[in-house]
N, C-alpha and C positions, 0 to 999 in steps of 0.2 A: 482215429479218435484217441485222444489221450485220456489217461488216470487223472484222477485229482479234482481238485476246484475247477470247475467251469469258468475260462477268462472273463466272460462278463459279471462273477459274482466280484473278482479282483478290482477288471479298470472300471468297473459298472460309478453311476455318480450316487452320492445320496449315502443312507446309513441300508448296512445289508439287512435282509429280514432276518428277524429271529425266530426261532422254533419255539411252539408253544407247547406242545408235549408229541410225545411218540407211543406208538404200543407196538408189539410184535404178536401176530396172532400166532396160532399151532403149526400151520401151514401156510401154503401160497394163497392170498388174499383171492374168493372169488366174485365178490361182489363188492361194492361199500355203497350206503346211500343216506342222505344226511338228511338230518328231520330240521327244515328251515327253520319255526318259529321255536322251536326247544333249546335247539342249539346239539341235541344227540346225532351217535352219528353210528348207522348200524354197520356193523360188518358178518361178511361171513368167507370158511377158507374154506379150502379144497376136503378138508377132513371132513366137515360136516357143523363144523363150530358155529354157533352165532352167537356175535356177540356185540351189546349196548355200550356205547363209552358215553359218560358226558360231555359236556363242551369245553369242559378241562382235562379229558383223555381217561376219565376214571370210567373203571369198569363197573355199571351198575347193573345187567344179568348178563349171565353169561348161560347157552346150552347146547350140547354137545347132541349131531344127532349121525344116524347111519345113514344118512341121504345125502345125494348131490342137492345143494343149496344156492339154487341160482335161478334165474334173478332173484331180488329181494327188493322190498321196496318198505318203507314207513312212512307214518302220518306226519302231515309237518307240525304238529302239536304234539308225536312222541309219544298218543295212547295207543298208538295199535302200530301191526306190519303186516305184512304178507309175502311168501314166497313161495317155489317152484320149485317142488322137492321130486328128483330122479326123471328133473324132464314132462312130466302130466301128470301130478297132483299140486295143484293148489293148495296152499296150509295158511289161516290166517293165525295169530299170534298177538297176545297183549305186550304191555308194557315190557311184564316178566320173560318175555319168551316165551312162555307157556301156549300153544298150541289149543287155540277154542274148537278149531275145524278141520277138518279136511275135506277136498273134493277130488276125487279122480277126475282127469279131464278125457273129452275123449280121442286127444290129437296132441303130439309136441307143443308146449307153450313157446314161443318165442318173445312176447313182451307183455309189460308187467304194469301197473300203475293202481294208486292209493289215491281218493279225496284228501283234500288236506285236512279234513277233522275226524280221518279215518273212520268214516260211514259206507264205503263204498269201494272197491277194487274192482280194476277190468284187466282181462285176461285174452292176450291175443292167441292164436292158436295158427299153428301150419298149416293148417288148411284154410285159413284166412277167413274164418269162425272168431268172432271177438264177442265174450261176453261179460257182463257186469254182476257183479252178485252184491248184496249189501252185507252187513256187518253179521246178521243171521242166517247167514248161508242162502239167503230166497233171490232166485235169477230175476234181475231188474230187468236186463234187457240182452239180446241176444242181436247180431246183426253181421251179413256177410261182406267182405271188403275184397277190393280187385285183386289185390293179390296180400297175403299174409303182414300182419304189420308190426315189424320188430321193435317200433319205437313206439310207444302211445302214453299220452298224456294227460288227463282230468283236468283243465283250466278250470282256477279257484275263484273268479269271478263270474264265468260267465257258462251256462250248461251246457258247454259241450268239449268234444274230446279234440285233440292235434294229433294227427299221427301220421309215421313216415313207413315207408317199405322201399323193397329194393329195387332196382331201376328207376333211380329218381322220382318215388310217387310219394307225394306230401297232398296231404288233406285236414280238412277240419270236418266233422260229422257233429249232427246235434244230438242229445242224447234217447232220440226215437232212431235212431240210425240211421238218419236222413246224411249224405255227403251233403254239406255246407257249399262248399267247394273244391275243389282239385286241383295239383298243382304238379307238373313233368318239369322236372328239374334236369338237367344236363348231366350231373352227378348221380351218384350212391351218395346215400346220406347215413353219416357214422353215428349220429347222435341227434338229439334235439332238447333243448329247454325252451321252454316257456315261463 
């Protein structure tokens, strides 16, 4: 591998992109999750930082905490978020950063997901325990999955969740917990959007 420009930015055809801004946070970035219809775009690093950019790279809050801050997720309208502080507490969080909740969980979280009008979070857990709470801390629903699901996702049109886990298992659940369907995929699955 060489230093430098990557040859396809040189003999590439067309005009190169340009950068539209940069930030540096405190530490090694450990999450980022970007609020679709805002344009914000939340980060957080290894120290314990989070922090709100706008969709021009400015910093609109910034807060600094004593936890591991991972995953992290926000609303795609940019009033609320929620994260996974030290592994099994869930903390939801406004605009400001400011912290409205917390919940101890009672297993490793492994994945994370926000409504897009920020009414809602679901929380997967290691012991493959997935549950939803809404905006006021009160559990909407609770429901158990084949095997833990590291990926999960709240489709904005339609009520129900997409989620992946390891050994190829992708599924769609409705939101009583019912599996929609199921899907043994040939791979691991590193990621999912919807």
């Amino acid at each position: 591998m060489t230093a430098g420009t990557p040859d396809w930015l040189q003999n590439g055809r067309g005009a190169l992109p340009s950068q539209s801004w940069s930030f540096a946070a405190d530490a090694r970035l450990a999450d980022v999750h970007l609020a679709r219809e805002s344009g914000d775009v939340l980060l957080t690093d290894d120290s314990g930082g989070m922090y709100l950019l706008d969709r021009r790279g400015r910093v609109q809050a910034l807060t600094r905490t004593s936890h591991v801050v991972k995953p992290v997720v926000i609303a795609d309208d940019g009033s609320s978020g929620a994260a996974i502080l030290d592994a099994a507490t869930l903390a939801w969080f406004d605009r400001k950063l400011q912290f409205r909740w917390t919940k101890s969980l009672p297993d490793e979280a492994v994945g994370l997901d926000m409504s897009a009008h920020g009414t809602h979070v679901i929380v997967s857990l290691a012991s493959g325990l997935n549950v939803v709470y809404d905006a006021d801390k009160q559990k909407m629903l609770d429901f158990e999955a084949m095997r833990p699901l590291r990926f999960v996702q709240l489709l904005t049109k339609t009520p129900a969740i997409v989620a992946a886990a390891d050994y190829g298992f992708f599924a769609r659940y409705s939101l009583d917990g019912q599996p929609e369907w199921t899907e043994r995929l040939w791979s691991t699955v590193a990621d999912i959007a919807v």
